[in-house]
Structure formats: structure tokens, C-alpha cells
Backbone of each chain as ProteinMPNN parsed JSONL, in Angstrom:
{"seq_chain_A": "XXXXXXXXXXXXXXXXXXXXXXXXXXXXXXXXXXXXXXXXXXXXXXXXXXXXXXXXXXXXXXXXXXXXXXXXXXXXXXXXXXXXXXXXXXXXXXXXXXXXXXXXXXXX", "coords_chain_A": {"N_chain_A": [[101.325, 206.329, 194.736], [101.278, 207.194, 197.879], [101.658, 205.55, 201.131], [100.684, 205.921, 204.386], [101.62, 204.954, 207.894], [99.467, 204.439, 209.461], [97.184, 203.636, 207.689], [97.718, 200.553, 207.394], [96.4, 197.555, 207.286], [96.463, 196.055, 209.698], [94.872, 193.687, 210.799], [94.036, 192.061, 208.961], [95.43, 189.767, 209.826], [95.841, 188.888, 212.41], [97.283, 191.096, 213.645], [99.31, 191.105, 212.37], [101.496, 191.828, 209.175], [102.654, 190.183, 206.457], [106.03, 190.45, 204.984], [108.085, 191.254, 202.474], [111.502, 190.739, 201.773], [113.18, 192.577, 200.177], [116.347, 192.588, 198.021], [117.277, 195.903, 197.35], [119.193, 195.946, 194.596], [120.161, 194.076, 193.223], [117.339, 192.962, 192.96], [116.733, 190.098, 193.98], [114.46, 188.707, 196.091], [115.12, 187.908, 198.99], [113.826, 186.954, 202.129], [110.712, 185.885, 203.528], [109.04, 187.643, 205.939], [107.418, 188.795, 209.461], [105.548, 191.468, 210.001], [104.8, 193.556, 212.985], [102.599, 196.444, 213.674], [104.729, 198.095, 216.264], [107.282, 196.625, 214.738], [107.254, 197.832, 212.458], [106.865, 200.612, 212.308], [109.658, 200.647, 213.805], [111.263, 199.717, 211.509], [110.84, 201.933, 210.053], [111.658, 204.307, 210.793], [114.124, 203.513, 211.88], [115.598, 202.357, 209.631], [116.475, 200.076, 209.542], [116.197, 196.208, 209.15], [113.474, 195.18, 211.097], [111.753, 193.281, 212.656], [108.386, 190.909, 213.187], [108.35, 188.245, 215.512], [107.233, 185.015, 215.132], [106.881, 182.779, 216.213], [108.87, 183.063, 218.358], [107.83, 185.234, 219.987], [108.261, 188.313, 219.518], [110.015, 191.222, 218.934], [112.265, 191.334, 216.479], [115.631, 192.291, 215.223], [117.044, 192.162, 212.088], [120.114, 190.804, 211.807], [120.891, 191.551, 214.676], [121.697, 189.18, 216.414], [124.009, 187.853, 214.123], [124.819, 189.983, 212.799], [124.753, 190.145, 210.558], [123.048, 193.216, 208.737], [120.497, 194.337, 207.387], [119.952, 197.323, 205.413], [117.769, 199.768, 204.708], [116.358, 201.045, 201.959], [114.13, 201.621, 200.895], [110.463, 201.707, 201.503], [107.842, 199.694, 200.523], [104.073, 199.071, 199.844], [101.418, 197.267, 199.27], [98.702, 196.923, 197.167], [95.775, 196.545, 198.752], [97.117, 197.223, 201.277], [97.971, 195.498, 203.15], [100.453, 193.908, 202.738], [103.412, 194.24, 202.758], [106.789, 195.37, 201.303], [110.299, 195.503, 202.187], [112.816, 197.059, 200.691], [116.173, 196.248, 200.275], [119.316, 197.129, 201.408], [121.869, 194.303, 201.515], [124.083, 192.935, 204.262], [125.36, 191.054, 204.399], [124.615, 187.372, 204.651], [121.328, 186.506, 203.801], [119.856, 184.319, 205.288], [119.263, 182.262, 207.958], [120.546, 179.686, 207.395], [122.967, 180.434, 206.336], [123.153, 180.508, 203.947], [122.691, 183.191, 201.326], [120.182, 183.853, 200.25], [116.837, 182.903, 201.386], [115.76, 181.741, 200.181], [116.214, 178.949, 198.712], [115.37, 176.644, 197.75], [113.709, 174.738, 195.32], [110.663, 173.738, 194.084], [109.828, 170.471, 193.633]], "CA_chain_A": [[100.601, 206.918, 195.865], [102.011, 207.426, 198.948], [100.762, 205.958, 202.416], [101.334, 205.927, 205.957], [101.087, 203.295, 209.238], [97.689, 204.377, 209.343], [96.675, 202.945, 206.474], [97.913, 199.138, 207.069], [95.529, 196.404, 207.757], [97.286, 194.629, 210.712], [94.081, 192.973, 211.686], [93.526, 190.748, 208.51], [96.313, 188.409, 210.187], [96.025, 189.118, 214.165], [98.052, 192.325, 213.947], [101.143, 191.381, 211.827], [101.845, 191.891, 207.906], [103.451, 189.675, 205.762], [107.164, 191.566, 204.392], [109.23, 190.463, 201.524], [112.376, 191.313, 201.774], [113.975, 192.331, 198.606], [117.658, 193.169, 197.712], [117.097, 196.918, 196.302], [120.289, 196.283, 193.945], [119.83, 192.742, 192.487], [115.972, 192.447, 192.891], [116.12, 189.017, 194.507], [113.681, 188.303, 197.551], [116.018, 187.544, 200.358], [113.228, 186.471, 203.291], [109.741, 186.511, 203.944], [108.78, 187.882, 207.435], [106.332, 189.385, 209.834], [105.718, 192.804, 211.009], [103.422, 194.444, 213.705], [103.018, 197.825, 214.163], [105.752, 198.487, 216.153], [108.469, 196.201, 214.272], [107.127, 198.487, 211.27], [107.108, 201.515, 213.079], [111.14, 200.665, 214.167], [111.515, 200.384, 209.912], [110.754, 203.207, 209.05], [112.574, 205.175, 211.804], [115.912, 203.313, 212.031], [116.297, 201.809, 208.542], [117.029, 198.188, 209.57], [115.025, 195.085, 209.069], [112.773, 195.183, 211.911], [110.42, 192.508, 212.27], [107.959, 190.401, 214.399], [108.564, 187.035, 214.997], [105.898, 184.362, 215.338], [107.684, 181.761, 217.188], [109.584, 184.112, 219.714], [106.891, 186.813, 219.777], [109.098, 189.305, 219.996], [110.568, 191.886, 217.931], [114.02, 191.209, 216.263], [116.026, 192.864, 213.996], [117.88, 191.318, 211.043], [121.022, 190.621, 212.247], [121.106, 191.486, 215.519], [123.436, 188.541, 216.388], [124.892, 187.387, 213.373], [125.482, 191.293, 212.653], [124.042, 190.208, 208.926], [121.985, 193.62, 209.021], [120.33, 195.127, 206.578], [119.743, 198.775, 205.218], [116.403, 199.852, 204.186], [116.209, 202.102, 201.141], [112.602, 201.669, 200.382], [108.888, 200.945, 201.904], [106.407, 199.93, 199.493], [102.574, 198.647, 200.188], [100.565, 196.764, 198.276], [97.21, 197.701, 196.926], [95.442, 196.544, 199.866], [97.654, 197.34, 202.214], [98.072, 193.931, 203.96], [101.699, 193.554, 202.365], [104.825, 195.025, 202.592], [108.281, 194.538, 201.117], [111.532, 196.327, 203.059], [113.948, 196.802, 199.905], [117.018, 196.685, 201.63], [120.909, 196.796, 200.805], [122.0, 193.599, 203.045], [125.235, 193.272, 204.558], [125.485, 189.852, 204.79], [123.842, 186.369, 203.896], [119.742, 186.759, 204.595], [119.281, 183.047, 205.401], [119.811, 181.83, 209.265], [121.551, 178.536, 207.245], [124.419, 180.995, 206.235], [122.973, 180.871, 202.578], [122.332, 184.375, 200.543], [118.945, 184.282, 200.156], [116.19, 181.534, 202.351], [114.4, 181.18, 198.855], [117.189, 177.83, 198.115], [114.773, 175.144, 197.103], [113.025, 174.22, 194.309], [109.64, 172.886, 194.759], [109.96, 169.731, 192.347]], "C_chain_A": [[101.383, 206.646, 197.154], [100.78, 206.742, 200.104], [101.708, 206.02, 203.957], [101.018, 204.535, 206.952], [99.868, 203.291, 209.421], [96.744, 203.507, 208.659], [96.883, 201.34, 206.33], [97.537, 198.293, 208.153], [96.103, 195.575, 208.516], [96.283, 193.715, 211.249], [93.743, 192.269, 210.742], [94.342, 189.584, 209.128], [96.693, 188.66, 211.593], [97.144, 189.898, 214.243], [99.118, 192.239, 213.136], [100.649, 191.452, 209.288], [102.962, 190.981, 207.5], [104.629, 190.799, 205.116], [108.338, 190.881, 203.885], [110.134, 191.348, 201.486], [113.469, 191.13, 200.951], [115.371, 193.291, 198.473], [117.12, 194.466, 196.39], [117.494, 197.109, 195.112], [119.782, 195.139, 192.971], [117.907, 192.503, 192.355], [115.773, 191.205, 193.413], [115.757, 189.193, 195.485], [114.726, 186.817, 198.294], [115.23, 186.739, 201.151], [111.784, 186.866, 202.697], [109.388, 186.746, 205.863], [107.893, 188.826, 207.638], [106.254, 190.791, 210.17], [104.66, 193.278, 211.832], [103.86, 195.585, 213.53], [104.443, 198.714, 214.557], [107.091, 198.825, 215.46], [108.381, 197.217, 212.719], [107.599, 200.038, 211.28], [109.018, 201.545, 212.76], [111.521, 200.865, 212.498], [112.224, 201.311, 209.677], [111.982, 203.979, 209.908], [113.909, 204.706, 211.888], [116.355, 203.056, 210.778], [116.492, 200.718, 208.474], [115.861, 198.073, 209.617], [114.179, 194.727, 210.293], [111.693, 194.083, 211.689], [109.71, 191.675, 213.944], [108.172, 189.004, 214.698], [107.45, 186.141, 215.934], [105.957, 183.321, 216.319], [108.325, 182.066, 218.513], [108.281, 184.766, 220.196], [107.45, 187.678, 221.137], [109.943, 189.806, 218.883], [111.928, 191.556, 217.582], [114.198, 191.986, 214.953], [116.968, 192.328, 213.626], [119.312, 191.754, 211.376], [121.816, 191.461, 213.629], [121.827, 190.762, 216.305], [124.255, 188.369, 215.329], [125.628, 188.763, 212.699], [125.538, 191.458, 210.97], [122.933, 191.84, 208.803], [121.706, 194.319, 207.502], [119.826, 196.655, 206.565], [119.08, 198.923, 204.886], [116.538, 200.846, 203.198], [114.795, 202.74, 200.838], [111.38, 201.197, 201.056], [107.875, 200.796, 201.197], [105.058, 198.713, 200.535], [102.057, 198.437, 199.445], [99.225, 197.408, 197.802], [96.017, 197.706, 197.954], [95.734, 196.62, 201.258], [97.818, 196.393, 203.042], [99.05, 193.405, 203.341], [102.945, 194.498, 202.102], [105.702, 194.605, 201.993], [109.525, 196.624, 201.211], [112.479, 196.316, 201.556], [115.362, 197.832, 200.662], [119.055, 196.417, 200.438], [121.533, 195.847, 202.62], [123.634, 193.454, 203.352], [126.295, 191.952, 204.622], [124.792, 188.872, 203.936], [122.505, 186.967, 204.391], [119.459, 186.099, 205.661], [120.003, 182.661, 207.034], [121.116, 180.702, 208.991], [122.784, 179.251, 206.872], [124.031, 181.332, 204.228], [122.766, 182.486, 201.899], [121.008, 184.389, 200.651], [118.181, 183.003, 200.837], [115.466, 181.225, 201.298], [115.57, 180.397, 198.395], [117.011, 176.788, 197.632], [113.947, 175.576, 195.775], [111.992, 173.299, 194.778], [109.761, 171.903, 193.289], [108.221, 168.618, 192.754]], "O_chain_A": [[102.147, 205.682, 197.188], [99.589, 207.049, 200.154], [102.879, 206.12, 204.322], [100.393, 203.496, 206.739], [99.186, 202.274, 209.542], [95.782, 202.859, 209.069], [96.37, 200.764, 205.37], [97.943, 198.184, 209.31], [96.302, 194.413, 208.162], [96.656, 192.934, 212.125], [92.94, 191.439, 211.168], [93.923, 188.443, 208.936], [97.885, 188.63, 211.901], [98.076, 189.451, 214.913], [99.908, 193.181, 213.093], [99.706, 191.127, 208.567], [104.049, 190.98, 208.079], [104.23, 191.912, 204.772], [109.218, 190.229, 204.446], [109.913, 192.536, 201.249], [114.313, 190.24, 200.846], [115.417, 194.484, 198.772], [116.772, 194.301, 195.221], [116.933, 197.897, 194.35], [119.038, 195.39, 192.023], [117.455, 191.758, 191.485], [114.577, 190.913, 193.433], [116.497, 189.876, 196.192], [114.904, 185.604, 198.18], [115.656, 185.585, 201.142], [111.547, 187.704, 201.827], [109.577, 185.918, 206.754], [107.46, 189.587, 206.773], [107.252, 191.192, 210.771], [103.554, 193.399, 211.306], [105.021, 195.923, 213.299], [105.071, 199.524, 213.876], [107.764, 199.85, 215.348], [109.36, 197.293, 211.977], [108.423, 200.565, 210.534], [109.585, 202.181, 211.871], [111.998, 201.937, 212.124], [113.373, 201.595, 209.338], [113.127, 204.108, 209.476], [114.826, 205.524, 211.966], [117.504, 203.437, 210.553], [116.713, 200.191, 207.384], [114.895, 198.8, 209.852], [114.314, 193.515, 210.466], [110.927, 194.028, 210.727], [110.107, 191.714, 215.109], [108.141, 188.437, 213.605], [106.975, 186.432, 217.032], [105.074, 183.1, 217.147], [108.265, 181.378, 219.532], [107.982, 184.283, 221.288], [107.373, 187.801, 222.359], [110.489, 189.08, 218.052], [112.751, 191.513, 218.496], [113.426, 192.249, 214.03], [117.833, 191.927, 214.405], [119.665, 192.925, 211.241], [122.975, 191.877, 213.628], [122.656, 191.352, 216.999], [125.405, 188.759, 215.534], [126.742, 188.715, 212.178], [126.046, 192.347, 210.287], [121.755, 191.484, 208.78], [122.558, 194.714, 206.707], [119.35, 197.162, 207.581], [119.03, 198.013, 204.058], [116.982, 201.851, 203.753], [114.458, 203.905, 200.624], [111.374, 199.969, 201.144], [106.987, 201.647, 201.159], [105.2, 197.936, 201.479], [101.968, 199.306, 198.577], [98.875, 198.502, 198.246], [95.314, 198.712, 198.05], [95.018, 196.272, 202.197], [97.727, 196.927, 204.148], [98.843, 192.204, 203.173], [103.148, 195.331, 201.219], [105.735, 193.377, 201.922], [109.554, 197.781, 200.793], [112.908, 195.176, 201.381], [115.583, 198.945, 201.139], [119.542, 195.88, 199.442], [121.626, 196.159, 203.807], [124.389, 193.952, 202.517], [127.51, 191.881, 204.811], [124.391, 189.155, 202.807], [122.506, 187.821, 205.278], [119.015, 186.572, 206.708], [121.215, 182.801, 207.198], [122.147, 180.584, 209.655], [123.803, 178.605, 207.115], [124.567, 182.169, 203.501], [122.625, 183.006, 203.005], [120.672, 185.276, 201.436], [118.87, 181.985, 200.879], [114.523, 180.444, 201.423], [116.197, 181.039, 197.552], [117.843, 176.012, 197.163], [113.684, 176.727, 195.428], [112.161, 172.368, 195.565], [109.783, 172.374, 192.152], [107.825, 167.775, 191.949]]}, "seq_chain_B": "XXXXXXXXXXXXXXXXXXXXXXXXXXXXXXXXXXXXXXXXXXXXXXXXXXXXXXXXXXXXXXXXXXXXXXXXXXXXXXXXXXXXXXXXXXXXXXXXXXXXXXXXXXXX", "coords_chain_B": {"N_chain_B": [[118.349, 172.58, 196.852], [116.103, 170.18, 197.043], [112.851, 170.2, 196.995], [109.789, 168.728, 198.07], [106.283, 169.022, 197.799], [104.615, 167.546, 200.343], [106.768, 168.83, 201.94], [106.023, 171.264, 202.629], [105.113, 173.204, 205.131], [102.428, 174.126, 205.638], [100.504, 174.381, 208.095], [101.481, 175.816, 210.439], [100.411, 178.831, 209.485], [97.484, 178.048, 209.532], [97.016, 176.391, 207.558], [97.538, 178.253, 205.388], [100.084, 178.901, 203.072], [102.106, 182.354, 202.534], [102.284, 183.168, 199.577], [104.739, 184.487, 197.328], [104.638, 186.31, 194.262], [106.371, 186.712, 191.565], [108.3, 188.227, 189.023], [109.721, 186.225, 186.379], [111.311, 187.656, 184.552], [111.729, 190.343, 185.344], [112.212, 190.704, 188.162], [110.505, 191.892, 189.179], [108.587, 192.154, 191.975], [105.408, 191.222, 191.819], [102.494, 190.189, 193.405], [101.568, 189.714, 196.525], [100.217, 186.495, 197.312], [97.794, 183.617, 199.01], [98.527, 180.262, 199.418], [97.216, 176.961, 199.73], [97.108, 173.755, 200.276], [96.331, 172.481, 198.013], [95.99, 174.575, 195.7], [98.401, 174.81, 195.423], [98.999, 172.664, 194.613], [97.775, 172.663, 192.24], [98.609, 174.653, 190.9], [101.505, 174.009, 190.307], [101.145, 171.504, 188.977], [99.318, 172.722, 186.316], [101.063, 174.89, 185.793], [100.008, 177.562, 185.932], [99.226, 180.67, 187.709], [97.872, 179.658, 190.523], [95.352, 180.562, 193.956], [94.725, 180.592, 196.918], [92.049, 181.893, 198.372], [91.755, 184.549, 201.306], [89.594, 185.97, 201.364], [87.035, 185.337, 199.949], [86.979, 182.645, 200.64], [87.638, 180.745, 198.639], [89.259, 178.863, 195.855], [91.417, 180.344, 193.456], [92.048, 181.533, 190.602], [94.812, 183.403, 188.722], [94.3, 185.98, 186.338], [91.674, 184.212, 186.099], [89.742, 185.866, 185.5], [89.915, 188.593, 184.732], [92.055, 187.631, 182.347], [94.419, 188.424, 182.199], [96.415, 186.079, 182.669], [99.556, 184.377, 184.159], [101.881, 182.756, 183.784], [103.333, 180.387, 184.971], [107.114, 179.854, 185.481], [109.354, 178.485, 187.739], [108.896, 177.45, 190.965], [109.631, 178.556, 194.113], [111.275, 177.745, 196.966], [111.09, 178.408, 200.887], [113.699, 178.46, 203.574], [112.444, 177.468, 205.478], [110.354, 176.148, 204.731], [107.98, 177.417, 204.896], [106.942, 179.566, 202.943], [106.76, 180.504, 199.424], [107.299, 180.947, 196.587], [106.599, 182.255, 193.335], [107.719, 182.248, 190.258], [106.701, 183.623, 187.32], [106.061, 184.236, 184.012], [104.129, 186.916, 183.407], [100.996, 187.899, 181.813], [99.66, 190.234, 181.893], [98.376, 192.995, 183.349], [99.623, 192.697, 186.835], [97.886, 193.787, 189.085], [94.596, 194.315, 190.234], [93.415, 196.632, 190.415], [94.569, 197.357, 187.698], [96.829, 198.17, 187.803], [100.752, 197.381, 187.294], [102.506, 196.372, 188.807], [100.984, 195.259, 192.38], [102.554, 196.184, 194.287], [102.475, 199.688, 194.691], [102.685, 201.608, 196.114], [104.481, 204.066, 197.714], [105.881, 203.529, 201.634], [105.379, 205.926, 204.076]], "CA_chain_B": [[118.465, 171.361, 197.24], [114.992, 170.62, 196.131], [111.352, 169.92, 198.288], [108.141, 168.224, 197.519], [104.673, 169.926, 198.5], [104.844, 167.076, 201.309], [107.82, 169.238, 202.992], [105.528, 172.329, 202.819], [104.541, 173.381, 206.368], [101.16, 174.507, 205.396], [99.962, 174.534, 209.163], [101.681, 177.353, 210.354], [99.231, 179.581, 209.048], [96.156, 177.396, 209.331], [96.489, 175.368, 206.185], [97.485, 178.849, 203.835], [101.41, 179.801, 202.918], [101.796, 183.124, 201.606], [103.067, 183.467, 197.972], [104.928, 186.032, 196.915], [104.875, 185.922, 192.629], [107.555, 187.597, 190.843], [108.384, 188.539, 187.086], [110.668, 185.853, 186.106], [112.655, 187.907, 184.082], [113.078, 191.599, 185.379], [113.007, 190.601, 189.092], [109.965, 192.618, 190.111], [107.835, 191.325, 192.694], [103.749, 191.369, 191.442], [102.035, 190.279, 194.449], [101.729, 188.765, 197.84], [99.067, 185.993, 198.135], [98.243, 182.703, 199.621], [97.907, 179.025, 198.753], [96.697, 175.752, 200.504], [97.787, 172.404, 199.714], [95.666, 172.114, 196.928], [96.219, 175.168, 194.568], [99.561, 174.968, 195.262], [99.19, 171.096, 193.596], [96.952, 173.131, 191.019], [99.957, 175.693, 190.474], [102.304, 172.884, 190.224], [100.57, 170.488, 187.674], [99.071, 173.265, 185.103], [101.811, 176.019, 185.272], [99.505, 178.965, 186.285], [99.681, 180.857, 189.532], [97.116, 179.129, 191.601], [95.756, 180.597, 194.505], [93.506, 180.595, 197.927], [91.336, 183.429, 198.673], [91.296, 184.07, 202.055], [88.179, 186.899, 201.854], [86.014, 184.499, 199.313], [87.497, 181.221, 201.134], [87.956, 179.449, 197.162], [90.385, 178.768, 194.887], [90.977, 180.99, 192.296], [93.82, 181.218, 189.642], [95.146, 185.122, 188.326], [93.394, 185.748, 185.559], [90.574, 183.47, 185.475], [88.106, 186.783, 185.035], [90.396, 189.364, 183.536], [92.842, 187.145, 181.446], [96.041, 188.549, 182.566], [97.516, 184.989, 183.433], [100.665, 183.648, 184.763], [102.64, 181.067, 183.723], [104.475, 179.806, 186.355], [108.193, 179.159, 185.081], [109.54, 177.818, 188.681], [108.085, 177.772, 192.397], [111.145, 178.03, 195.009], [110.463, 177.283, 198.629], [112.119, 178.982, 201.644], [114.282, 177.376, 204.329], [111.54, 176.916, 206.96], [109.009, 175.809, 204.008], [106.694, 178.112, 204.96], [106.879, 180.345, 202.457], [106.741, 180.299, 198.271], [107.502, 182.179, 195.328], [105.75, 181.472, 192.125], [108.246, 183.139, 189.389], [105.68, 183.815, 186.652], [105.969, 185.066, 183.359], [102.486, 187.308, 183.125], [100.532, 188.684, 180.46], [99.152, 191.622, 181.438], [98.918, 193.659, 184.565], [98.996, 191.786, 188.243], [96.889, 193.955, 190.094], [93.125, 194.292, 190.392], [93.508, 198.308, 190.385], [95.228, 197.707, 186.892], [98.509, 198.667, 187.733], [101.378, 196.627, 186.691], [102.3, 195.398, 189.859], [100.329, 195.13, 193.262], [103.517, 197.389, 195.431], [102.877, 200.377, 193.751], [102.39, 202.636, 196.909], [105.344, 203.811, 199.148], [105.24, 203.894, 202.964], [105.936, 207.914, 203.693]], "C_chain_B": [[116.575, 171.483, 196.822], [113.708, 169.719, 196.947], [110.186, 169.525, 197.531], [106.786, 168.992, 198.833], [104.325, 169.055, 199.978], [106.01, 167.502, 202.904], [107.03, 170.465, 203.483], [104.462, 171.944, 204.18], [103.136, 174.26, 206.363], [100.212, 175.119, 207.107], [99.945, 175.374, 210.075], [100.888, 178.811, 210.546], [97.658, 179.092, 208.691], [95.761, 177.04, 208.128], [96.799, 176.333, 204.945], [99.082, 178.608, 204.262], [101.169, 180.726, 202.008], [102.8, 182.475, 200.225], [103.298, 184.515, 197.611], [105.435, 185.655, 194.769], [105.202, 187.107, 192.032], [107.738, 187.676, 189.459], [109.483, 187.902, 187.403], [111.46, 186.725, 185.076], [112.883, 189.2, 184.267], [112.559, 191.628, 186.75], [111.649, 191.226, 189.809], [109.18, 191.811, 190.917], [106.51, 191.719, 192.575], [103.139, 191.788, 192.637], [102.24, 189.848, 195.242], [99.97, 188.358, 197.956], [98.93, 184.528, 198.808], [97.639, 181.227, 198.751], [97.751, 177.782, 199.833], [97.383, 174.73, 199.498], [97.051, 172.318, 198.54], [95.898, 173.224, 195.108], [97.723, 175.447, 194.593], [100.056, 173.559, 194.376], [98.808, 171.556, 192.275], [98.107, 173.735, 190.084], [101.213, 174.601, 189.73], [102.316, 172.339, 188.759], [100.307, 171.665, 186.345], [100.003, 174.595, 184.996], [101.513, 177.405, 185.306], [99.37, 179.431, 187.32], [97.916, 180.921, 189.751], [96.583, 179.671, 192.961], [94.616, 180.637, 195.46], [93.09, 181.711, 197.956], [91.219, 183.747, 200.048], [89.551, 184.812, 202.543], [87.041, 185.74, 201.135], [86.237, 182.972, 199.763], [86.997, 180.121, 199.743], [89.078, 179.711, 196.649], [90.431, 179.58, 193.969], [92.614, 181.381, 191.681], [93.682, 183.096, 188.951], [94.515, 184.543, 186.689], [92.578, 184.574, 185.089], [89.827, 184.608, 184.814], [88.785, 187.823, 184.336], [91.318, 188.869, 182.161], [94.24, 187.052, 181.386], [96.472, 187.07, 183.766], [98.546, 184.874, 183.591], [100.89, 183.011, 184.673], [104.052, 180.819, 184.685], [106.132, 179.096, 185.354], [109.326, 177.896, 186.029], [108.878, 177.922, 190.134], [109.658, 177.166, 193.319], [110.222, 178.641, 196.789], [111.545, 177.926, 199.099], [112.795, 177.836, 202.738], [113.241, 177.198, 205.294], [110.443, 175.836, 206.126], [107.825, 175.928, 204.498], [106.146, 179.542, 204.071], [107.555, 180.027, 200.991], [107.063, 181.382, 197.681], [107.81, 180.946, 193.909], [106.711, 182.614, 190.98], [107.76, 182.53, 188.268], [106.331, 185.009, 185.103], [104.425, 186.046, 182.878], [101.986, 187.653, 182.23], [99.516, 189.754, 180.206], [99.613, 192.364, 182.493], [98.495, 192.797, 185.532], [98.224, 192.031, 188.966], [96.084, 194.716, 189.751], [92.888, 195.987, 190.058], [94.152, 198.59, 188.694], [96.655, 198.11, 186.746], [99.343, 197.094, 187.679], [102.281, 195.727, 187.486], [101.407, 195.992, 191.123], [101.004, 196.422, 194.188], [103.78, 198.776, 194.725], [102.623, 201.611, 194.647], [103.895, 202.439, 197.955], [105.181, 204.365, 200.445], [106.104, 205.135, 203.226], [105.559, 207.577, 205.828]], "O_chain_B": [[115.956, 172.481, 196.452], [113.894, 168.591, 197.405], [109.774, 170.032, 196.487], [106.622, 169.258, 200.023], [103.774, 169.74, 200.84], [106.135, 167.041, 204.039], [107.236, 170.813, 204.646], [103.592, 171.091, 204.353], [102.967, 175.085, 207.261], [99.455, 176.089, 207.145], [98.919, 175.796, 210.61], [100.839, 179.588, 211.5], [96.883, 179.579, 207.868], [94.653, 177.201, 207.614], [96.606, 175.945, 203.793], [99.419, 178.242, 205.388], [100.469, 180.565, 201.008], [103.677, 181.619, 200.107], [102.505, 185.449, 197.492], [106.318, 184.944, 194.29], [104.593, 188.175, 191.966], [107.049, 186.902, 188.793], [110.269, 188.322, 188.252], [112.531, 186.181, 184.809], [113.877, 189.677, 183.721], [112.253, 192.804, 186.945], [111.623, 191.101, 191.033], [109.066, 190.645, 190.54], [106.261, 192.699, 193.276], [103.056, 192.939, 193.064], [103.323, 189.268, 195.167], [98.99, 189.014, 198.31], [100.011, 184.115, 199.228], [96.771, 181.098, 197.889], [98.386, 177.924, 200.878], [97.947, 174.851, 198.41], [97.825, 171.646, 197.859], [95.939, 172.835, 193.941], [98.217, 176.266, 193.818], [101.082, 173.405, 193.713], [99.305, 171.063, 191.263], [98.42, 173.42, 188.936], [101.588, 174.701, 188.561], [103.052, 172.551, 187.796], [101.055, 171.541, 185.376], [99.699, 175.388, 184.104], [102.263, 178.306, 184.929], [99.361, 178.588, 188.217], [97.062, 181.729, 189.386], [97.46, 179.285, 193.734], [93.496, 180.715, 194.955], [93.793, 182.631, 197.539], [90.247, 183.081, 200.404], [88.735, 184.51, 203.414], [86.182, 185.303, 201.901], [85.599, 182.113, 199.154], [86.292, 179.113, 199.783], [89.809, 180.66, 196.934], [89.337, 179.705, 193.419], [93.754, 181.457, 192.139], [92.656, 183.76, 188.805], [94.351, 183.45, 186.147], [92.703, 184.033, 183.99], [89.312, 184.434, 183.709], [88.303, 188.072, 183.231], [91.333, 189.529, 181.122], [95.011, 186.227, 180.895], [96.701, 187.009, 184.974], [98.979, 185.665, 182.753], [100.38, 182.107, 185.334], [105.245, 181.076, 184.848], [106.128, 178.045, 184.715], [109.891, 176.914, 185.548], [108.135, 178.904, 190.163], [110.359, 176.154, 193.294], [109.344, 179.329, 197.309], [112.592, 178.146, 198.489], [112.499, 176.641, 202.753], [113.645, 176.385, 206.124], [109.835, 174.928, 206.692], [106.901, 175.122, 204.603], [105.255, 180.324, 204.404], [108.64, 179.444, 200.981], [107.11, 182.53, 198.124], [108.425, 179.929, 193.588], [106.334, 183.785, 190.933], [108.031, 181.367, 187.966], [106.834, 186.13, 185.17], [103.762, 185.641, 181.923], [102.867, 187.825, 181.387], [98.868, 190.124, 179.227], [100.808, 192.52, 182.741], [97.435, 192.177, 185.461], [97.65, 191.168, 189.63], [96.36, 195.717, 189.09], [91.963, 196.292, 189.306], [94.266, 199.756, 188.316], [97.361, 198.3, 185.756], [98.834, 195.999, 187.916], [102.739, 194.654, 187.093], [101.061, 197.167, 191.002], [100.364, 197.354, 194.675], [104.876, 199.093, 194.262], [102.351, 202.661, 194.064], [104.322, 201.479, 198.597], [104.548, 205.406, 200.624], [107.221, 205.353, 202.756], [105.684, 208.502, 206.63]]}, "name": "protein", "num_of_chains": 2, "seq": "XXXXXXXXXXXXXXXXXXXXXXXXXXXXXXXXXXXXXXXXXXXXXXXXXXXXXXXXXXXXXXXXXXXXXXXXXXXXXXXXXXXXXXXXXXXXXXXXXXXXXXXXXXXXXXXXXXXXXXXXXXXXXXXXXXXXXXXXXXXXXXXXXXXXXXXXXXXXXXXXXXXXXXXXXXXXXXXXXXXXXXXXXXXXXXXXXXXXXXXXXXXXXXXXXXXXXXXX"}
């Protein structure tokens, strides 16, 4: 099924969506991150990783300095619409530490 | 490098982290939900994906009521440790609608 921006619940979590961000090619989940409206909005329309950030609050896009950016191929939505995931072809590492992906631990 | 549930920044998000739980072996990503310090100890100890509710505010584990459980094979933490992933082998379908995962709508 197909939806639109219309359709996603930004108000179960004070306007933003959770958005896993998964390598289209390999299938591993790269990041998790936020999106409002807008940063969702920007998505769809440019293709890069657009997001909101919780700490800044303020929109950034994935690799905007480090020039790590990624490519968006895909937008999917969960069943309740209160989750996204960006599947993206990335260009770079994901991880701010320089790693490939920010999923590097093991919960022991 | 490898984290105890004591590194998990739970607070963040007022005591939840999401979870995003994945098919350990063909990569897809099920769902996105959340856990508290406690069913994430639950998840941990008995091997099944564990998880908070935040509409019914309880605990509740994937298939308790339909059956389609989750056996948790690893749980990997992100670099901020605010964010999980429960890679699950499942045994039926993940989401509530029956479908076989939760992201089964794309954003148009």
C-alpha cells in the first residue's frame, strides 16, 4: 500500500518519527534517527538523509560536513505509520565515530 | 566493543529506547518498537523480543497472544546507546495486520 506525509503520526512523539536507516544493497541498519515533517518532506524531494535532530533541534542532513551522504532509493512506513526507514545507498561510513554502521556493540 | 544495559541511556526518551527487530538471517527489518530498562533485562535473560507498550503503558513480549515469537539471537546497541536492535529469528508473521513484516507500505 502506498502512503503519503499525510498519513504519518508525528504527534505520537512531539512531532518527530523514529527512521532506520538501512543500506538498500546489504540490508544492514546503518543509524537510527529522527524526522519531522519537514526533515521528511526534504527526503522525499532531494533524496538525501534528511533528518531532525534532538539535541541541535535543527534539521541536518547526513553528511553535510563529513560529505558521508547518502542516497535514498526507498521510503517505507510501518503499519501504523509512526516509523519510517530511508533505504539508502551510503557513500561513506554512517557512524559519526568513522565506523560503517553506529549499530557496533553488543549488548552482553 | 561490547555494553551492559547499565550503558543504555534509557532517559533520553523518558525511560523507553526504540527497538528496531530484524530477521537475523535475511536482513529484513520487522518492526520498530520500544523497551524500558526492564523488558530489555526481560529480552536479555529469556531470549524473546521483549517489549514496552507505549499506548497500553505494560510490558508485553511478540507473540504472547498470537504465538508468532521471536527468539532473540543477539541485541546490538548503537554508538550513543540510545538505540537497539533485537536480531530475532521469528516464527511467524511480525505484524499485527498479518503481514510479514510491519514496513510494508511505501511513502509515494
Amino acid at each position: 500500500m502506498d502512503k503519503t506525509i499525510d498519513d504519518i503520526d508525528f504527534e505520537k512523539s512531539g512531532g518527530l518519527v523514529p527512521v532506520i536507516v538501512q543500506d538498500a544493497n546489504t540490508k544492514e541498519v546503518l543509524t537510527l534517527a529522527y524526522s519531522n515533517r519537514e526533515s521528511l518532506e526534504l527526503a522525499k524531494k532531494t533524496r538525501k538523509s534528511w533528518f531532525y535532530s534532538r539535541s541541535r533541534n535543527k534539521l541536518w542532513m547526513k553528511g553535510e560536513e563529513s560529505g558521508n551522504t547518502q542516497e535514498i532509493k526507498e521510503i517505507l512506513v510501518d503499519c501504523d505509520s509512526d516509523a519510517i526507514i530511508y533505504l539508502v545507498e551510503p557513500s561513506g561510513p554512517a557512524c559519526h565515530t568513522g565506523e560503517r554502521v553506529c549499530f557496533h556493540n553488543e549488548l552482553k
